[in-house]
N, CA, C and O atoms as a Maestro MAE file, in Angstrom:
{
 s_m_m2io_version
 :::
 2.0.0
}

f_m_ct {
 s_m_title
 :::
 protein
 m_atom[304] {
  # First column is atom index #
  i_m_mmod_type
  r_m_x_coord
  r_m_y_coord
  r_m_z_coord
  i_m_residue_number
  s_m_chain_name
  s_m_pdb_residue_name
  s_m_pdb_atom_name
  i_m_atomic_number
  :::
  1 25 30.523 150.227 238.654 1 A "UNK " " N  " 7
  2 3 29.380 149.329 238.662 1 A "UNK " " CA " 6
  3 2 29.847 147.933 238.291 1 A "UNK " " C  " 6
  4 15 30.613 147.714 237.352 1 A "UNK " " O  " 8
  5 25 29.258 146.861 239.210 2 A "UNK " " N  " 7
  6 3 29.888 146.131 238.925 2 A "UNK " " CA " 6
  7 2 28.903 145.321 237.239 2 A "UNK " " C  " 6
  8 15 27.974 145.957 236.741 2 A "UNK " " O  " 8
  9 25 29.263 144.208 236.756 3 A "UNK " " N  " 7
  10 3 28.812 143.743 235.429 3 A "UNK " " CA " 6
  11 2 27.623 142.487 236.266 3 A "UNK " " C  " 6
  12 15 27.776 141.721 237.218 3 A "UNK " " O  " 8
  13 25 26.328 142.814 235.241 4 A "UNK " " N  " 7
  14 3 25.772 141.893 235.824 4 A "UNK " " CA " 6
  15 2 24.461 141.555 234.603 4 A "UNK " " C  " 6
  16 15 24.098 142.306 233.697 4 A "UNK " " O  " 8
  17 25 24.130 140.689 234.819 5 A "UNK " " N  " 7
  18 3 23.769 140.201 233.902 5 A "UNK " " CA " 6
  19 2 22.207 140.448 233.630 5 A "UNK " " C  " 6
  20 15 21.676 139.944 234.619 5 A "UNK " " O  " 8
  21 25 21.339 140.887 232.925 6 A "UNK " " N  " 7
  22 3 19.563 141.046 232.541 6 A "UNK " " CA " 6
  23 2 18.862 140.385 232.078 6 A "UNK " " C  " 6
  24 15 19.268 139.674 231.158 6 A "UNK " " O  " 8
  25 25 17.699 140.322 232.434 7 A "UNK " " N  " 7
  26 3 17.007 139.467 231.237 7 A "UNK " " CA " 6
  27 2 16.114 140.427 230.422 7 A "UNK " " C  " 6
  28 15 15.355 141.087 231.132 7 A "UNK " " O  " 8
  29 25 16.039 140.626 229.275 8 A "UNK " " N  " 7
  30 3 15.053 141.753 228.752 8 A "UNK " " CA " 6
  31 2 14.189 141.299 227.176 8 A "UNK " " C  " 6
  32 15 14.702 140.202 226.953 8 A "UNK " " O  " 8
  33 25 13.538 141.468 226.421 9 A "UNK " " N  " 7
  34 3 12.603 141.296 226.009 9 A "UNK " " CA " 6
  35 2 12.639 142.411 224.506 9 A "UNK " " C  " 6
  36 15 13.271 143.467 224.524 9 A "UNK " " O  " 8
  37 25 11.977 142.010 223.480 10 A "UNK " " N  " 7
  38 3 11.965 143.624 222.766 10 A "UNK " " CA " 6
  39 2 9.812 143.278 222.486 10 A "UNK " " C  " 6
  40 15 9.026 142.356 222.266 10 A "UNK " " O  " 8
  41 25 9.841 144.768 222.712 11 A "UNK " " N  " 7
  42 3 8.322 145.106 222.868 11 A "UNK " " CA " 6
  43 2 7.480 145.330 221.316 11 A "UNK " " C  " 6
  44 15 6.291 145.174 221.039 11 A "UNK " " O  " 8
  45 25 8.571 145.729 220.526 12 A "UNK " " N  " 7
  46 3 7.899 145.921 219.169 12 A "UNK " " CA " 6
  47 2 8.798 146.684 218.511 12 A "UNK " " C  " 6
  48 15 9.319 146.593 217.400 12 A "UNK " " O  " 8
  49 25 8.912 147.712 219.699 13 A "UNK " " N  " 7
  50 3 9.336 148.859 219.483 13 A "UNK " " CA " 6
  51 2 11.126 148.911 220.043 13 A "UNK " " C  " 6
  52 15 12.151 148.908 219.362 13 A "UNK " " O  " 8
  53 25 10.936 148.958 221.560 14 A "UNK " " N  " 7
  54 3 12.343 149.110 222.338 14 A "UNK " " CA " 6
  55 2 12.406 147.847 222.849 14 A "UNK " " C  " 6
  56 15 11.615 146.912 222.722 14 A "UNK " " O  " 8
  57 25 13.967 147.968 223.746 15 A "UNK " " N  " 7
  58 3 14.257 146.671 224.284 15 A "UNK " " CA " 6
  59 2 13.762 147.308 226.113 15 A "UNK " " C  " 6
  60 15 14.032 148.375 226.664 15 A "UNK " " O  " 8
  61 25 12.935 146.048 226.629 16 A "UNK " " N  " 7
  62 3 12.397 146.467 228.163 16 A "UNK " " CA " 6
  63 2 13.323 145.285 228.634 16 A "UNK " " C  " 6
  64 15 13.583 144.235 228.046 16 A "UNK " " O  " 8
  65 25 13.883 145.892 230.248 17 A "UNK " " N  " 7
  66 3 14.378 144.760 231.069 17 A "UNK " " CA " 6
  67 2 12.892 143.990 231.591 17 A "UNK " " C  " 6
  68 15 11.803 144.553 231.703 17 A "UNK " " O  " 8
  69 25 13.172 142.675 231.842 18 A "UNK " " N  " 7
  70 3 11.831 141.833 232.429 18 A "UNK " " CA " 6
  71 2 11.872 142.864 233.611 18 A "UNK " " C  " 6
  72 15 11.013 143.743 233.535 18 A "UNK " " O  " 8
  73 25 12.624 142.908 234.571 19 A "UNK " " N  " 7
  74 3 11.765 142.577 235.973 19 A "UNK " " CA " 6
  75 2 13.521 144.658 236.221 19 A "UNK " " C  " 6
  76 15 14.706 144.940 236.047 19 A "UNK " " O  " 8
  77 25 12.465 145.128 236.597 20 A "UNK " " N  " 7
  78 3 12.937 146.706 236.999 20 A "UNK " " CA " 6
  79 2 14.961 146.619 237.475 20 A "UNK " " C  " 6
  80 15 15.155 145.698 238.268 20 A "UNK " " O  " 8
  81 25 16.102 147.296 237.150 21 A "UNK " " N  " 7
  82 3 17.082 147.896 237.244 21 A "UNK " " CA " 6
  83 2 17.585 149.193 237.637 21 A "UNK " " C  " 6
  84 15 17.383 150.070 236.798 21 A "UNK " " O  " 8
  85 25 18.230 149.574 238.767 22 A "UNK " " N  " 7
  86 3 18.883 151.547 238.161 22 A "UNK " " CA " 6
  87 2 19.698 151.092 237.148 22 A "UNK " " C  " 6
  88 15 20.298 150.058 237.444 22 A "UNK " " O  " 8
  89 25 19.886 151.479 236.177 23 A "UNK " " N  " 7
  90 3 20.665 151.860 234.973 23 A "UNK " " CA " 6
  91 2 21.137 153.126 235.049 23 A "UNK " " C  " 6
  92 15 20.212 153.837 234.656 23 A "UNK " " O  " 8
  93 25 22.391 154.040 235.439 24 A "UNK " " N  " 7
  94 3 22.869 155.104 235.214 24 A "UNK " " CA " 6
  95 2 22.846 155.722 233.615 24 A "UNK " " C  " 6
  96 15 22.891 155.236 232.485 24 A "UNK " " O  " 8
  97 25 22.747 157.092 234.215 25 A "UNK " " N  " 7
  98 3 22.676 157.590 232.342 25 A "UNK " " CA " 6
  99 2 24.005 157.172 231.403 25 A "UNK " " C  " 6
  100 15 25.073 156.813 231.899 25 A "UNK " " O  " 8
  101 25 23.798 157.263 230.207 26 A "UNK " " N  " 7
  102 3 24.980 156.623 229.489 26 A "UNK " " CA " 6
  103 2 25.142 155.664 229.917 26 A "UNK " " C  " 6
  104 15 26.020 155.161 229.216 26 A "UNK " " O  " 8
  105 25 24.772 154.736 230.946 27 A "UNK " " N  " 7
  106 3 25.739 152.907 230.819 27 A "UNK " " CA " 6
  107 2 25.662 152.273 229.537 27 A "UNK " " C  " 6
  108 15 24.895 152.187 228.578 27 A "UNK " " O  " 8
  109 25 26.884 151.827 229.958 28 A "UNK " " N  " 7
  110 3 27.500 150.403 228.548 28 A "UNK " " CA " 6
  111 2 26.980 149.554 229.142 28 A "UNK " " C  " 6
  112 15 26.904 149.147 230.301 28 A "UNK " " O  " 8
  113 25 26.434 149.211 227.700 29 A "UNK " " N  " 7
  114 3 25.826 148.185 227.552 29 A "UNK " " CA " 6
  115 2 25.870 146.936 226.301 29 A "UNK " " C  " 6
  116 15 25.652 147.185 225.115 29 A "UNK " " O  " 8
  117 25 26.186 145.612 226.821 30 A "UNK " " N  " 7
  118 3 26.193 144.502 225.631 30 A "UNK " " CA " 6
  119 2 25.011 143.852 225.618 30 A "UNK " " C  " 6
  120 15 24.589 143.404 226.684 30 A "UNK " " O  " 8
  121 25 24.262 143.681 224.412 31 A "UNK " " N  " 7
  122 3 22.836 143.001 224.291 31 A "UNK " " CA " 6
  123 2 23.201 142.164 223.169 31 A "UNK " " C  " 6
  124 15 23.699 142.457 222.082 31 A "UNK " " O  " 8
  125 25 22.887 141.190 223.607 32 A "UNK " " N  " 7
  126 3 23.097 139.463 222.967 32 A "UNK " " CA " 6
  127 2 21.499 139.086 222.916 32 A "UNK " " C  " 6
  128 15 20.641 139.118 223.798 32 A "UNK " " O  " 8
  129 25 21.433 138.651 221.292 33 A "UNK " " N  " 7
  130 3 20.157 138.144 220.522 33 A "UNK " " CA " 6
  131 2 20.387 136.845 220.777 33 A "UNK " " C  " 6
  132 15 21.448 136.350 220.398 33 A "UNK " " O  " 8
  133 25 19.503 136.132 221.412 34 A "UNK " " N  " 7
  134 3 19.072 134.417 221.558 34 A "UNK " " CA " 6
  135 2 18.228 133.842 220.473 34 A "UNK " " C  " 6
  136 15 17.172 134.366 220.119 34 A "UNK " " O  " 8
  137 25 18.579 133.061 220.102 35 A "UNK " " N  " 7
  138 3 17.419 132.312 219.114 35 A "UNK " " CA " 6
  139 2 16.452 132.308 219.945 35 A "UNK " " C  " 6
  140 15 16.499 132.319 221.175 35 A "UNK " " O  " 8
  141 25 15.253 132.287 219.007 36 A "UNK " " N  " 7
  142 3 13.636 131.993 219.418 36 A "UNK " " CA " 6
  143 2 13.739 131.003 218.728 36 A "UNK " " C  " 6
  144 15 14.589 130.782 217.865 36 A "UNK " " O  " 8
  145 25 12.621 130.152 219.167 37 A "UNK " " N  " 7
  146 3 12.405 128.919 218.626 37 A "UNK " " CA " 6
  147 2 11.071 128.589 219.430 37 A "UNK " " C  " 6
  148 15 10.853 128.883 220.606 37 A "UNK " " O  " 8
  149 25 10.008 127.747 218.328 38 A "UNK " " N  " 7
  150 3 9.085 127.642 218.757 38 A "UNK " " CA " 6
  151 2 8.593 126.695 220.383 38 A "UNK " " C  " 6
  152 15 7.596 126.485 221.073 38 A "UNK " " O  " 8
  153 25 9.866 126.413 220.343 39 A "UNK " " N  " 7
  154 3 10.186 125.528 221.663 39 A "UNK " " CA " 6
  155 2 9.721 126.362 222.863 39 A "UNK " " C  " 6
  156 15 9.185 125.917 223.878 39 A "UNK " " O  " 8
  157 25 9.995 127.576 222.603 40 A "UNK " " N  " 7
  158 3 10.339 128.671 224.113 40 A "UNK " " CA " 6
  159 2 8.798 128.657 225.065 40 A "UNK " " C  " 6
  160 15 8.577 128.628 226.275 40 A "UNK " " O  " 8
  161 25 8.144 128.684 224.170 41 A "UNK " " N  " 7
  162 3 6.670 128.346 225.037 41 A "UNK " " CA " 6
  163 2 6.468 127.252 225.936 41 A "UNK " " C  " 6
  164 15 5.967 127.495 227.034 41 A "UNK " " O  " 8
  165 25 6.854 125.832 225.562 42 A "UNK " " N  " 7
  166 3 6.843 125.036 226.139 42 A "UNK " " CA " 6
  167 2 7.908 124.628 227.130 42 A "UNK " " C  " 6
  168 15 7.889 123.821 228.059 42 A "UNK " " O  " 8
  169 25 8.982 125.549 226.583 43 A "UNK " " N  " 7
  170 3 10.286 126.164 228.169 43 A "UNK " " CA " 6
  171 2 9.448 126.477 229.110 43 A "UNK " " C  " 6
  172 15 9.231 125.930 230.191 43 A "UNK " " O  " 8
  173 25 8.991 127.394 228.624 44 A "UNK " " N  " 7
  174 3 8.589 128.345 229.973 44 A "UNK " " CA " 6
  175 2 6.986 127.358 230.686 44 A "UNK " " C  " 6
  176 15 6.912 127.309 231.914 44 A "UNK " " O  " 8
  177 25 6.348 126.966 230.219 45 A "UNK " " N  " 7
  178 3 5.615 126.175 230.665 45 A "UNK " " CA " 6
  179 2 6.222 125.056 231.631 45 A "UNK " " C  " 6
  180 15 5.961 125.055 232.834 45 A "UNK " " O  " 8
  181 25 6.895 124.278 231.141 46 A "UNK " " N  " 7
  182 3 7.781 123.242 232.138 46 A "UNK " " CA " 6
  183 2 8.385 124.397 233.272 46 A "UNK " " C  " 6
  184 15 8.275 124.183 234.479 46 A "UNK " " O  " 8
  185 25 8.838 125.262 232.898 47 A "UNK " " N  " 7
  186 3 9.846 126.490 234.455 47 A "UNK " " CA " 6
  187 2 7.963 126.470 234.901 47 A "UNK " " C  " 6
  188 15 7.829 125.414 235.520 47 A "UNK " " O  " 8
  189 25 6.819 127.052 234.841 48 A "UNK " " N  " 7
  190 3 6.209 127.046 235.274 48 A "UNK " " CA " 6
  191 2 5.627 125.975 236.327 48 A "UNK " " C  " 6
  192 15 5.289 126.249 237.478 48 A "UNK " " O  " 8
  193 25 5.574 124.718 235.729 49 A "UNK " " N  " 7
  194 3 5.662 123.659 236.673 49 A "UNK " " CA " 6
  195 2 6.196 123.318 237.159 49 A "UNK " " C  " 6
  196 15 5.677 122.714 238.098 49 A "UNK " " O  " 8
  197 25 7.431 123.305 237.117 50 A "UNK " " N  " 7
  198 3 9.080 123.208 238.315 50 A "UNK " " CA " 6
  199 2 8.753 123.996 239.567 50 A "UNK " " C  " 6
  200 15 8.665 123.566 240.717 50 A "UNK " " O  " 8
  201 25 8.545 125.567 239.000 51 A "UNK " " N  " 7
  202 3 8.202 126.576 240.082 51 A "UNK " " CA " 6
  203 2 7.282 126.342 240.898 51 A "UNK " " C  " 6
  204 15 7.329 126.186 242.118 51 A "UNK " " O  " 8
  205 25 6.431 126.321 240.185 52 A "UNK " " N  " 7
  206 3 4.458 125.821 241.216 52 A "UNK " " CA " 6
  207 2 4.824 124.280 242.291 52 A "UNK " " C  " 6
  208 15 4.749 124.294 243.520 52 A "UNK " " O  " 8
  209 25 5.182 123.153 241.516 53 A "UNK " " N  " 7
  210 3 6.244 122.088 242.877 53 A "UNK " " CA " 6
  211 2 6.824 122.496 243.425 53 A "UNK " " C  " 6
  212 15 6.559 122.321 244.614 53 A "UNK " " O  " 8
  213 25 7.908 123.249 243.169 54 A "UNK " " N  " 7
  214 3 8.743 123.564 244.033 54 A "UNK " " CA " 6
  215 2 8.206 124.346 245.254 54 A "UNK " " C  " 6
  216 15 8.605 124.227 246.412 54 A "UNK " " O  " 8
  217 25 7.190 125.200 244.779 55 A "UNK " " N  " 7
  218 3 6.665 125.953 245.783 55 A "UNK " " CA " 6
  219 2 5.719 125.258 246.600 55 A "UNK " " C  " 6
  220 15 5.283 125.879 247.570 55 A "UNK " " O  " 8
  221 25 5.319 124.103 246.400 56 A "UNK " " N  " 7
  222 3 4.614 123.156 247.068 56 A "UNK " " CA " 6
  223 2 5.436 122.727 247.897 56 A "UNK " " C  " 6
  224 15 5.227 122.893 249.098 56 A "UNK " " O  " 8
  225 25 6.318 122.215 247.536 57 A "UNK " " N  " 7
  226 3 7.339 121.120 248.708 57 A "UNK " " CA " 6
  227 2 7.969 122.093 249.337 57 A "UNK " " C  " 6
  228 15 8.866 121.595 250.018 57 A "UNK " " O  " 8
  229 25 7.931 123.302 249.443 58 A "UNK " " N  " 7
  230 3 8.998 124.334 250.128 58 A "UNK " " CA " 6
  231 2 7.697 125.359 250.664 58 A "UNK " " C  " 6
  232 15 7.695 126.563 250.406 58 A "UNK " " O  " 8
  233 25 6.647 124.711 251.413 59 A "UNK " " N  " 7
  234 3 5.842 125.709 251.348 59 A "UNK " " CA " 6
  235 2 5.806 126.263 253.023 59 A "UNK " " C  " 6
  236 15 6.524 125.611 253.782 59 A "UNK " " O  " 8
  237 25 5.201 127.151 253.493 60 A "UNK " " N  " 7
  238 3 5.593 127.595 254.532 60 A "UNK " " CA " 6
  239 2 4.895 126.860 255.830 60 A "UNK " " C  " 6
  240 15 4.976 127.455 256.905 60 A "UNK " " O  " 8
  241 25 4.289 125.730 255.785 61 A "UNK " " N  " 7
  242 3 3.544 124.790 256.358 61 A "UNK " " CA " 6
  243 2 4.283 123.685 256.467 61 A "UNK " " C  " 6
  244 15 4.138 122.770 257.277 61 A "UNK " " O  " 8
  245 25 5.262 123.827 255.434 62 A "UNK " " N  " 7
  246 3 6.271 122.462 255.259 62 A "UNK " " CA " 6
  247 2 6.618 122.569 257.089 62 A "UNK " " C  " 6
  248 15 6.483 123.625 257.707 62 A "UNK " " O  " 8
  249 25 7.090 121.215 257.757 63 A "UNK " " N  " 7
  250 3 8.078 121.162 258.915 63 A "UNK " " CA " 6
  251 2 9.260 121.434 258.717 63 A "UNK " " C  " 6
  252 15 9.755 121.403 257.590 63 A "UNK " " O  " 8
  253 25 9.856 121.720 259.696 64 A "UNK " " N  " 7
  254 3 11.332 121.690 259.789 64 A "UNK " " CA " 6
  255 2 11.564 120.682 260.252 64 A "UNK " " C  " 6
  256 15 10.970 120.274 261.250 64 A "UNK " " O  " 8
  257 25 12.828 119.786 259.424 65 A "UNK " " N  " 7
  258 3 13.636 118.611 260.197 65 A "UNK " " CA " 6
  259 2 14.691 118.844 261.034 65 A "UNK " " C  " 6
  260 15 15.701 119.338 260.530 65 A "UNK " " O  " 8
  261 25 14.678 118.589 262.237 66 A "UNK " " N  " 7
  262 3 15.922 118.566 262.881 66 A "UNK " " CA " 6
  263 2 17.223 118.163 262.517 66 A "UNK " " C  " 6
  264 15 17.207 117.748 261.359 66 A "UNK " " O  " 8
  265 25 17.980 118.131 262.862 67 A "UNK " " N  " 7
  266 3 19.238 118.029 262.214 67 A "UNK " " CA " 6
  267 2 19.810 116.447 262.512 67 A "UNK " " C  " 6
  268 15 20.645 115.857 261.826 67 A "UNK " " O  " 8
  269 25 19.111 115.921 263.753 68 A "UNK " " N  " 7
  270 3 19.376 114.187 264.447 68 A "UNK " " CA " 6
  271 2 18.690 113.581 263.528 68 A "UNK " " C  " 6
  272 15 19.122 112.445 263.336 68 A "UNK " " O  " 8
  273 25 17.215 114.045 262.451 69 A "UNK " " N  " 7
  274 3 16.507 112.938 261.777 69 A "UNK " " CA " 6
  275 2 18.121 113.023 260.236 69 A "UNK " " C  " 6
  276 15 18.188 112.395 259.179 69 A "UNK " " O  " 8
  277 25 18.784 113.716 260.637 70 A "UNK " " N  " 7
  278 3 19.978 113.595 259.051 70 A "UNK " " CA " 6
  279 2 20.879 112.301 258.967 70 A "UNK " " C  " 6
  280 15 21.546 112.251 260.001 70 A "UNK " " O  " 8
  281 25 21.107 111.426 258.287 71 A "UNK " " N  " 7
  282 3 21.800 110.119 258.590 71 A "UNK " " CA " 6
  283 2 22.893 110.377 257.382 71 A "UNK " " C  " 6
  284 15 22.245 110.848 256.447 71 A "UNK " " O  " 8
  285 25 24.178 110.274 257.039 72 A "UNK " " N  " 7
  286 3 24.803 110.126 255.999 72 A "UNK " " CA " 6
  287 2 24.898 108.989 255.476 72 A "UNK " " C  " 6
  288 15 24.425 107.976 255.991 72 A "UNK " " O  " 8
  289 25 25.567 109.023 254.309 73 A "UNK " " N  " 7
  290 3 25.275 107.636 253.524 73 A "UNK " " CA " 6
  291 2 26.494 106.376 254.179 73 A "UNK " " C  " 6
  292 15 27.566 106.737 254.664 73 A "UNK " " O  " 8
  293 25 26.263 105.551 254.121 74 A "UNK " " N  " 7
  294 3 27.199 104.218 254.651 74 A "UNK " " CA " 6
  295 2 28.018 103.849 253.676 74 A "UNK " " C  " 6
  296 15 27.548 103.318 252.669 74 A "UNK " " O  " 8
  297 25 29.429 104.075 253.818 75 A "UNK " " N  " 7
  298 3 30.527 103.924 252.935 75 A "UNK " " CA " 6
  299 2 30.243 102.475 252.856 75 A "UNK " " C  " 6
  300 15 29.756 101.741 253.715 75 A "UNK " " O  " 8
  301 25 30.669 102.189 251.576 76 A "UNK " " N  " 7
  302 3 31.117 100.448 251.048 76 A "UNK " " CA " 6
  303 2 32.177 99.836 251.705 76 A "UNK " " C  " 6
  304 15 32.516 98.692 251.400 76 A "UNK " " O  " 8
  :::
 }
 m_bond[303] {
  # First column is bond index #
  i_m_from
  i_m_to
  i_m_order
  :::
  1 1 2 1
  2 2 3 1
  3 3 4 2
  4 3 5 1
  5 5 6 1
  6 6 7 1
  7 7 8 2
  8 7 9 1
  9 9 10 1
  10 10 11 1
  11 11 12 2
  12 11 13 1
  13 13 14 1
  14 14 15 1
  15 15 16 2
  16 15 17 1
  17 17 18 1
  18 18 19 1
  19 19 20 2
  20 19 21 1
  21 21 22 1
  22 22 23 1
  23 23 24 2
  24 23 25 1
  25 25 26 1
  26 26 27 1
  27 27 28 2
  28 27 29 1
  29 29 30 1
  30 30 31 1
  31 31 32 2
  32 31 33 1
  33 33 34 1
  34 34 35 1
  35 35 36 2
  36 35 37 1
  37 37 38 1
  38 38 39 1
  39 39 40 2
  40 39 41 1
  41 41 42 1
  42 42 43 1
  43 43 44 2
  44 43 45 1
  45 45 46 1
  46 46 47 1
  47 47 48 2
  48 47 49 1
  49 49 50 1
  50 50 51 1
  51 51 52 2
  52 51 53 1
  53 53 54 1
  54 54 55 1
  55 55 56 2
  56 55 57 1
  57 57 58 1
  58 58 59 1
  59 59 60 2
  60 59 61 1
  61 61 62 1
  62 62 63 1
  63 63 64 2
  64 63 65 1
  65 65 66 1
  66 66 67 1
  67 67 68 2
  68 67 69 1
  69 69 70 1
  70 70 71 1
  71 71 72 2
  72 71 73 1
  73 73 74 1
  74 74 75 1
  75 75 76 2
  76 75 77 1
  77 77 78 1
  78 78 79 1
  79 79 80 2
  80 79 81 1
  81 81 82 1
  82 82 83 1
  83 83 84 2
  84 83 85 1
  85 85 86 1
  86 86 87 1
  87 87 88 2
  88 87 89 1
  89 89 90 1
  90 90 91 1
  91 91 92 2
  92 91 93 1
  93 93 94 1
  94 94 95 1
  95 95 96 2
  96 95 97 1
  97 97 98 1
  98 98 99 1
  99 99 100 2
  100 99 101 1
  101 101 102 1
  102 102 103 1
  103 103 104 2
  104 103 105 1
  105 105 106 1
  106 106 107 1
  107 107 108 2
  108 107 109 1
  109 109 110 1
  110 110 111 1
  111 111 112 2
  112 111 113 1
  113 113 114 1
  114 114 115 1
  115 115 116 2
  116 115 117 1
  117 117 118 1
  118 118 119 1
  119 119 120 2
  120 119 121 1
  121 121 122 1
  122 122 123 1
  123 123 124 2
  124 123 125 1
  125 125 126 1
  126 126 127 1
  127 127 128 2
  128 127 129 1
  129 129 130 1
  130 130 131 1
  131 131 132 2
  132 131 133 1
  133 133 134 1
  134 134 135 1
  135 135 136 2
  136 135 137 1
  137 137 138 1
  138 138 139 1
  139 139 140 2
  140 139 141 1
  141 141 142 1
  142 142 143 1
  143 143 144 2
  144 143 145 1
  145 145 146 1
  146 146 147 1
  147 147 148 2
  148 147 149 1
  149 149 150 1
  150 150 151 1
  151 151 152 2
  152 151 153 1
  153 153 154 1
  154 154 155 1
  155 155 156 2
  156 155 157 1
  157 157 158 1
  158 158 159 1
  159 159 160 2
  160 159 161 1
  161 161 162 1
  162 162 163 1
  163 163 164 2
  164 163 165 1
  165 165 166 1
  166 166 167 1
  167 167 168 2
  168 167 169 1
  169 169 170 1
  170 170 171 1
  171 171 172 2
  172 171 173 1
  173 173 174 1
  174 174 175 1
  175 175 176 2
  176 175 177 1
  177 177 178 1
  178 178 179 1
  179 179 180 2
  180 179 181 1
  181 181 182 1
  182 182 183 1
  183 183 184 2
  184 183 185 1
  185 185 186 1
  186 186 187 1
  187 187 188 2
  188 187 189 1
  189 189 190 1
  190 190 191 1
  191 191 192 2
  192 191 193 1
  193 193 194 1
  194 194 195 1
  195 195 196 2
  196 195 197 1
  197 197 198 1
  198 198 199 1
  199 199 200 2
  200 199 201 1
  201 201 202 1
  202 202 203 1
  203 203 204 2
  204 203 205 1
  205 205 206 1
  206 206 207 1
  207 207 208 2
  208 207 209 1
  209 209 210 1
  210 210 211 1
  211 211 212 2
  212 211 213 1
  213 213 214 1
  214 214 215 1
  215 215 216 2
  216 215 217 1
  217 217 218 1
  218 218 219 1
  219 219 220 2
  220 219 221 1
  221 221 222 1
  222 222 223 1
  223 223 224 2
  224 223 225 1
  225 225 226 1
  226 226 227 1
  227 227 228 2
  228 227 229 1
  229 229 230 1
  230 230 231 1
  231 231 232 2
  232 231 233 1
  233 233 234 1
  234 234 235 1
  235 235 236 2
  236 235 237 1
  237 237 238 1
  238 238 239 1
  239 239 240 2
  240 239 241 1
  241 241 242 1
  242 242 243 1
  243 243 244 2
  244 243 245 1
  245 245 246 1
  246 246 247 1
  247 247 248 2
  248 247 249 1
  249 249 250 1
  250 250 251 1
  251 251 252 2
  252 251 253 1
  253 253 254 1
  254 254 255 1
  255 255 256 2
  256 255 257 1
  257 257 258 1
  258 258 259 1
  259 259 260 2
  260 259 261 1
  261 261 262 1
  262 262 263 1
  263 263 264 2
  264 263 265 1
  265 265 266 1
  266 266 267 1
  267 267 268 2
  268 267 269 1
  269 269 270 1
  270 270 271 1
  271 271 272 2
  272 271 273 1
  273 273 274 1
  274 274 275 1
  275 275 276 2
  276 275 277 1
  277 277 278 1
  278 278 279 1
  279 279 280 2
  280 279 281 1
  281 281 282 1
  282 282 283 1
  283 283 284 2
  284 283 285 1
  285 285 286 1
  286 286 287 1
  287 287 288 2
  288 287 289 1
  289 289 290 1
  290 290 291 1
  291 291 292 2
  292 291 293 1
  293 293 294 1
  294 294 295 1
  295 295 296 2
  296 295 297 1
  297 297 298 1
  298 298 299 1
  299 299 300 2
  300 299 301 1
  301 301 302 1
  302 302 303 1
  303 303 304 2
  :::
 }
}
């Protein structure tokens, strides 16, 4: 298997991966504690608004540009 990296959470109780994995029985495993900090709310709020733009300007209504409207930049 190759090594790859999770994001996971602890519930109260156990540690849950965010978003579903196969995990084979017995895998090794390294779990690294991140500081919390009261900051993390307002992380994830800003990723929230990055995401929601982003998904605006990339939306499936957006046009496609042809590749002739592409100009490179003009050397000095």
């Amino acid at each position: 298997m190759k090594t790859v990296t999770l994001t996971a959470h602890v519930n109260g109780d156990a540690i849950e991966l965010d978003e579903p994995f196969p995990l084979p029985r017995d895998a090794r495993l390294l779990v690294t504690v991140l500081p919390g900090s009261a900051g993390d709310s307002e992380a994830h709020a800003w990723y929230g608004l990055s995401k929601a733009g982003l998904a605006r300007a990339y939306a499936e209504d957006e046009p496609d540009y042809p590749a002739t409207m592409l100009r490179s930049r003009a050397e000095p």
